[in-house]
C-alpha angles and dihedrals in degrees: 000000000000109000085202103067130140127262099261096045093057113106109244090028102105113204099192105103119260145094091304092052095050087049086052088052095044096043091042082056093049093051088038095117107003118103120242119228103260132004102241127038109193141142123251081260091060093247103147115241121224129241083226138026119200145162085271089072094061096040087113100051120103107213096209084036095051123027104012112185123295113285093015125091126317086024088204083145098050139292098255121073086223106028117199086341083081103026137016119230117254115277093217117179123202116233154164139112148124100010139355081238089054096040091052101057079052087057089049089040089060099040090049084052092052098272099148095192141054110237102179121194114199126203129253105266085051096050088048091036104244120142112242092253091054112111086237091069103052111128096003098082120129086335098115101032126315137334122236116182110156137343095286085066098051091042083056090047103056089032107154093353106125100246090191086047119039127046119242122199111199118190111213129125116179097026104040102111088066096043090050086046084058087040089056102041097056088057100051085043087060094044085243101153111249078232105058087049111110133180140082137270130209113230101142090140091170093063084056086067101042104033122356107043090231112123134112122187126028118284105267090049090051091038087055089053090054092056098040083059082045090054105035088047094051093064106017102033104029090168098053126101105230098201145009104212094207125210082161093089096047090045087052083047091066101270112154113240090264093047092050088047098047090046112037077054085051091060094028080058087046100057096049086047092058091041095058088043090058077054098252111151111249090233090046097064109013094076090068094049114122137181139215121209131173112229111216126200084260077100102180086038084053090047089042087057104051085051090046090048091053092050107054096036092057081048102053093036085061107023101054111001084054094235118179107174108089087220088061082055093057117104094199118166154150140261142210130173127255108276092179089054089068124100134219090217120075090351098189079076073073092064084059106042092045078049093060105036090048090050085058085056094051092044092043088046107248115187091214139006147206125203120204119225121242088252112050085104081072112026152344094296120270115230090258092054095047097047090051085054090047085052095051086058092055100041085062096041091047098027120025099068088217083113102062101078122036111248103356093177087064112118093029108134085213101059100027090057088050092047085060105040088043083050085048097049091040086053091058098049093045081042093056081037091067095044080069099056099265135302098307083053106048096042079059086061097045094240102137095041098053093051085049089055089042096058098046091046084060091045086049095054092036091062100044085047093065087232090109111049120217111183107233097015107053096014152010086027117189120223106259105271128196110290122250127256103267140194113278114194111211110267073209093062105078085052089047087046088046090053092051102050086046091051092049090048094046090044101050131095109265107203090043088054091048095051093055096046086067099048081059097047095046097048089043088059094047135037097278123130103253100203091083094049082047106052090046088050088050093046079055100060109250116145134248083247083053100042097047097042082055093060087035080060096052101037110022116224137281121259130184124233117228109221122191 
């Protein structure tokens, strides 16, 4: 868009006579001659921002239509009536490293500290399903968050947490049927009730292609895990969130806001596509979907695009998939803040940037949040760090006051009219999505990855070009000062790790774990749900290596093909 246009073509700027139009003139002469302060005022989306927002930008907006009230269709102002007036979102900490044992006193440590929710980060052979002893995860092991490498492990790891009570988020993707199994079995090994456990899983396999690397086996396999978690959840875990559909990696990746909104709701349109194709009612599964989105320091866009994402999900789950339930109709999801947006240089510049961003996800009404630590440019957070982050959550839930009215940015011409323009931009990407032949498709073309390159290039340039301002990097840069004490995982713990799945597998019976192996096998290779065949294999002792090389053996592995 031309950043040279006349006064009455400039959005904002209403040319019908009145009081608003004499405030445009008179505002237009004092500016006459004086220099604003850049050239170019735009979003991270590249939606222009005007000088002037009025009552003429929202002429076209029904308010019934639109925005509806909090906790009634289209849910643009937020799923619940009340809001945070009645309930807090989740504080929901992200952790994992070093040990389940470890990881475990971190969990305590938080929720000693007021968490009110389990986040677990799990390291990278357990995300690409190799056994700690595999020569793929040398090096690799509890590094990145926590290994889990059987059910002992994830017995270790929610050791003393109250599993009916308390709501655990596990991110895992392509291995998320077996960490659920473990999830399950320590639970029935407990004599906690399937239906008091509570939490989400991952298990967003389509943003691993286009965004993340980890993936395992080719895209109609993993697709068919999704649904059989999909399937198993619906009857035996009816509290638990089945997936989180997550825009948050692409939008790490370098996605604008309206990129990470049109796609995450792609694949978000994908998986309720395959679901119903497996023969699920849409009402059966829908009202367990999640989402997953990252909150950047743009904080009205950011605001803009959870309403936005509210909006248009309500929309398509009734308006093409035939829900009915309003719950189907919720877009409820998670937030963390933008870990790529941290910097390794003065890095308590990191405290205000997480405050801002988190205070995007509470005005945009987020159901849980994670707050980044002020060191995470430089290593896994130290307990100082994490409770300061932790801290940061609950002095804008107890402080701030932001909390005391749903949706209190409603009815700004600002942020209604980018509500509007991001669902606009979001509509023409999902619109060229579906040319291709929908998400799956379009991920095998490399649509969604090359607009993904294309938009951190310009964020690149942008920043070296001093258009785009980073406190610290491009500008008002500190003289380098001594670093802070940071979290050191034990260079011990992967043999330890190594010990302890050698032990289980010397320690199991073996005709008990054979047999379940083939009742894995033999479901992979059929239409049987494979949860049930899982979690007895896992009762059983088999490991997540195992587990994952049984289904590798089935169905092969996913490779990417490099196009030029």
């Amino acid at each position: 868009m031309s950043d040279q246009r006349e006064e009455q073509d400039q959005p904002g700027e209403p040319v019908e006579p009145g009081r608003e139009h004499r405030q445009a003139k008179t505002r237009a002469a004092v500016l006459r001659g004086q220099e604003e302060r850049r050239v170019v005022f735009r979003t991270s989306s590249a939606i222009d921002i005007a000088p002037l927002y009025t009552p003429a930008d929202t002429a076209s907006q029904d308010v019934d239509r639109d925005l509806g009230r909090p906790g009634e269709y289209p849910f643009t102002r937020g799923v619940q009536p009340s809001m945070y007036r009645g309930r807090l979102w989740t504080m929901r900490q992200y952790a994992g490293f070093s040990t389940a044992a470890d990881t475990n006193a971190r969990f305590r440590f938080l929720l000693d500290r007021g968490q009110t929710g389990l986040s677990v980060a799990f390291d990278l052979p357990t995300q690409m399903g190799y056994d700690p002893d595999s020569a793929k995860a040398a090096g690799e092991v509890g590094r990145v968050g926590v290994p889990v490498s059987s059910l002992e492990d994830m017995e270790t790891l929610l050791e003393g947490l109250p599993l009916g009570e308390i709501t655990t988020s596990m991110t895992i993707n392509a291995t998320a049927a077996i960490l659920l199994a473990y999830y399950v079995a320590v639970a029935d090994g407990r004599g906690v009730p399937r239906a008091r456990l509570g939490g989400t899983v991952q298990n967003d396999i389509l943003k691993e292609y286009i965004a993340r690397g980890t993936y395992i086996y080719p895209a109609e396999a993993s697709m068919r895990l999704v649904t059989d978690i999909f399937e198993f959840c619906a009857v035996e875990l009816p509290l638990w969130n089945t997936i989180s559909i997550s825009g948050y990696h692409m939008r790490e990746a370098g996605a604008t806001a309206a990129q990470e909104l049109a796609f995450t709701i792609a694949d978000g349109i994908e998986y309720v596509k395959a679901a119903q194709a497996r023969g699920l009612d849409v009402d059966l599964f829908a009202g367990r979907l999640s989402f997953f989105f990252a909150a950047w320091s743009e904080l009205f866009e950011e605001v803009a695009k959870f309403r936005a994402a509210r909006r248009m999900w309500a929309r398509l789950m009734r308006e093409r998939f035939g829900a009915v339930e309003p719950r189907s109709m919720m877009c409820r999801f998670h937030v963390q803040t933008a870990g790529s947006s941290l910097t390794a240089q003065s890095i308590d510049n990191n405290v205000v940037r997480t405050t801002v961003q988190a205070l995007s996800a509470v005005l945009g009404g987020a159901q849980s949040l994670h707050t980044n630590a002020r060191d995470e440019a430089l290593a896994l957070p130290s307990e100082a760090s994490a409770r300061l982050a932790l801290r940061t959550q609950q002095i804008l839930a107890h402080e701030s006051g932001v909390t005391d009215t749903p949706d209190p940015l409603a009815g700004s011409y600002y942020v209604e009219t980018l509500t509007d323009q991001l669902e606009a931009a979001a509509n023409e990407y999902l619109a060229e999505i579906e040319s291709l032949g929908g998400a799956l498709k379009a991920i095998g073309r490399g649509f969604q990855q090359r607009a993904i390159q294309d938009a951190a290039f310009r964020y690149q340039r942008e920043v070296e070009g001093h258009e785009r301002i980073v406190v610290g990097i491009n500008r008002y840069v500190d003289d380098p000062a001594a670093g802070p004490t940071l979290q050191r995982v034990d260079q011990g713990s992967e043999q330890g790790q190594i010990q302890r799945v050698r032990r289980v597998r010397a320690g199991r019976d073996h005709e008990r774990w054979m047999t379940a192996m083939e009742g894995v096998a033999r479901a992979a290779s059929s239409t049987e749900n494979l949860l049930p065949p899982l979690i007895e294999a896992a009762k059983a002792g088999a490991t997540l290596g195992e587990l994952s090389d049984q289904l590798r053996a089935c169905w092969g592995e996913h490779r990417e093909l490099l196009t030029v």
